[in-house]
N, C-alpha and C positions, 0 to 999 in steps of 0.2 A: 535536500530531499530526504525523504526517509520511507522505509517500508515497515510492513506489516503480514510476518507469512504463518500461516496456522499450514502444517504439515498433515496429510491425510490417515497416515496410522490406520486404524479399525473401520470398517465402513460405518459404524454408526457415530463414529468420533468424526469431527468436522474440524479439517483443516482450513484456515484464511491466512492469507498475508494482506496487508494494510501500507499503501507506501505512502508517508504520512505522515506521524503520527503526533508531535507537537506536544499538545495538552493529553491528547487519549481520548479526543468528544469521538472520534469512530472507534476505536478500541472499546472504551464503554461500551458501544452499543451493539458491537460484536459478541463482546464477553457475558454479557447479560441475555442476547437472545439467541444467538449461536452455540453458546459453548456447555450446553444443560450437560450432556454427556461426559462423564469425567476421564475419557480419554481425549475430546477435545483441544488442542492448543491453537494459540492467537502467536507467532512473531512479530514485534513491531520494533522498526529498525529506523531508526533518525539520526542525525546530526546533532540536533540539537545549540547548532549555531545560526545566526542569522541569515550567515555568507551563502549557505545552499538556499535560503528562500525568497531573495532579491528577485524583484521582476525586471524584463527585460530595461526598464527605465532604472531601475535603481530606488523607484520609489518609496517602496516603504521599509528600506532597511532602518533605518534607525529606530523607526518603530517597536519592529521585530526582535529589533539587541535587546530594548530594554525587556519586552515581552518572554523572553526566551533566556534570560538571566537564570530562572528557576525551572527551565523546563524539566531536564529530566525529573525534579523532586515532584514538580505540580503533578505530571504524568504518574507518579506511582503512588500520589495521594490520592488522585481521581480514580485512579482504578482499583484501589486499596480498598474503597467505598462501595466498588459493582460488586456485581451478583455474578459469580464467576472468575472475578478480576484475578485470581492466583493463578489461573490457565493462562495467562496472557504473560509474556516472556518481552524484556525489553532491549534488544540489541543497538549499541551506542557504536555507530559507524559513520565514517568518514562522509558517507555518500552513499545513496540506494545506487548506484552502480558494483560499487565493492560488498555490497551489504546481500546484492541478489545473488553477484558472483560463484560468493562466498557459500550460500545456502545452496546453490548448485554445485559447488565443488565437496558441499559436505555429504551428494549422495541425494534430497529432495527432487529432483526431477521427478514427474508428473507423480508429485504426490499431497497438490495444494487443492483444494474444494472451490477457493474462491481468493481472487488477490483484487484488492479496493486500492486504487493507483490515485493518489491525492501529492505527487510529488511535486519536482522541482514544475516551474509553469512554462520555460520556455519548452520550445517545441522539439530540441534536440531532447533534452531533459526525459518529455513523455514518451517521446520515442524511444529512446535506450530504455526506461524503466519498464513499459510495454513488451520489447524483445527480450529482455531479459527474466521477467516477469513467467512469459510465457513456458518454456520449457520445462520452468516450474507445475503448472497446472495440468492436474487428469483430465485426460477426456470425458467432458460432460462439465467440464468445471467451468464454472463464471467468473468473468471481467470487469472490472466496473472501474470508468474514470469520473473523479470527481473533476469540476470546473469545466466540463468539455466545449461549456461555452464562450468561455475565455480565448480571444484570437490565438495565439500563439500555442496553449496546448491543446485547442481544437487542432489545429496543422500538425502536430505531431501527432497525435493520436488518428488523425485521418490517414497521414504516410503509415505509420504502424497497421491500420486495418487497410491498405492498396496493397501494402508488401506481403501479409497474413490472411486474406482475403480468407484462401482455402481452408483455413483453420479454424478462421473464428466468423461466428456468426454474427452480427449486432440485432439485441431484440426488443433495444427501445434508446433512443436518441433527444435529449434535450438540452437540460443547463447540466447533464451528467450524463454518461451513455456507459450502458448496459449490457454485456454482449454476453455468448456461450462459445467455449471453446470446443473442438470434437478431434 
């Protein structure tokens, strides 16, 4: 699993984290519409190994080895190419657990705009990356899970919003769900 945390700094500067990030197709698209402000930054923090993106089946690890052979290079050739892409910072971690930790032990608490949670899929997975995630983000800041429709990280992301109810709001739910934190 991997993240992606843009730190808030300036109010006009727009912090994201991204947990995620693989090739960089949502880093791209961060860094190109999000990050015009050149106080802006993007973190994106990944493995870069297969072993964190196995579904609970096993299914498409071998897939993924091969796919993921060049990932960090592919990621800073893709973003090498956006509009922005030098704002975007690429942290190479064990695991978005040690990765989110880590960015809250360096001082980030509620200082992220917006964190895009594309991590590991099982449900423990979402769940820690969502708790984790959060203490990171300012009030007013947004949440956003990719695959919410996917069995397993839908149940975690559902226990994450039973357990965070009071915190976070959800204000659109589908094949992704969209919340506001306060």
């Amino acid at each position: 699993a991997s993240t992606c945390s843009v730190p808030r700094g300036r109010p006009s500067g727009v912090q994201t984290q991204v947990i995620e990030t693989t090739e960089g197709g949502a880093a791209m698209w961060f860094a190109e519409h999000l990050l015009a402000d050149a106080r802006s930054r993007l973190f994106c923090v990944d493995a870069w190994t297969a072993e964190v993106y196995v579904d609970e089946d096993n299914s498409h690890a071998e897939r993924l080895r091969r796919g993921l052979a060049d990932g960090p290079d592919r990621w800073r050739r893709n973003l090498g190419r956006t509009p922005h892409g030098d704002r975007v910072l690429g942290l190479k971690a064990t695991d978005s657990v040690t990765a989110l930790a880590g960015l809250a032990a360096a001082g980030h608490e509620n200082t992220f705009d917006l964190a895009y949670i594309d991590g590991g899929h099982r449900a423990a997975e979402a769940f820690a990356d969502a708790t984790l995630a959060l203490p990171l983000l300012r009030p007013g800041a947004f949440l956003a899970f990719d695959d919410y429709g996917f069995g397993p990280t839908k149940r975690g992301v559902d226990a994450f919003l039973a357990a965070n109810g009071a915190r976070v709001e959800v204000l659109w739910r589908g094949t992704m769900l969209f919340a506001r934190v306060s």
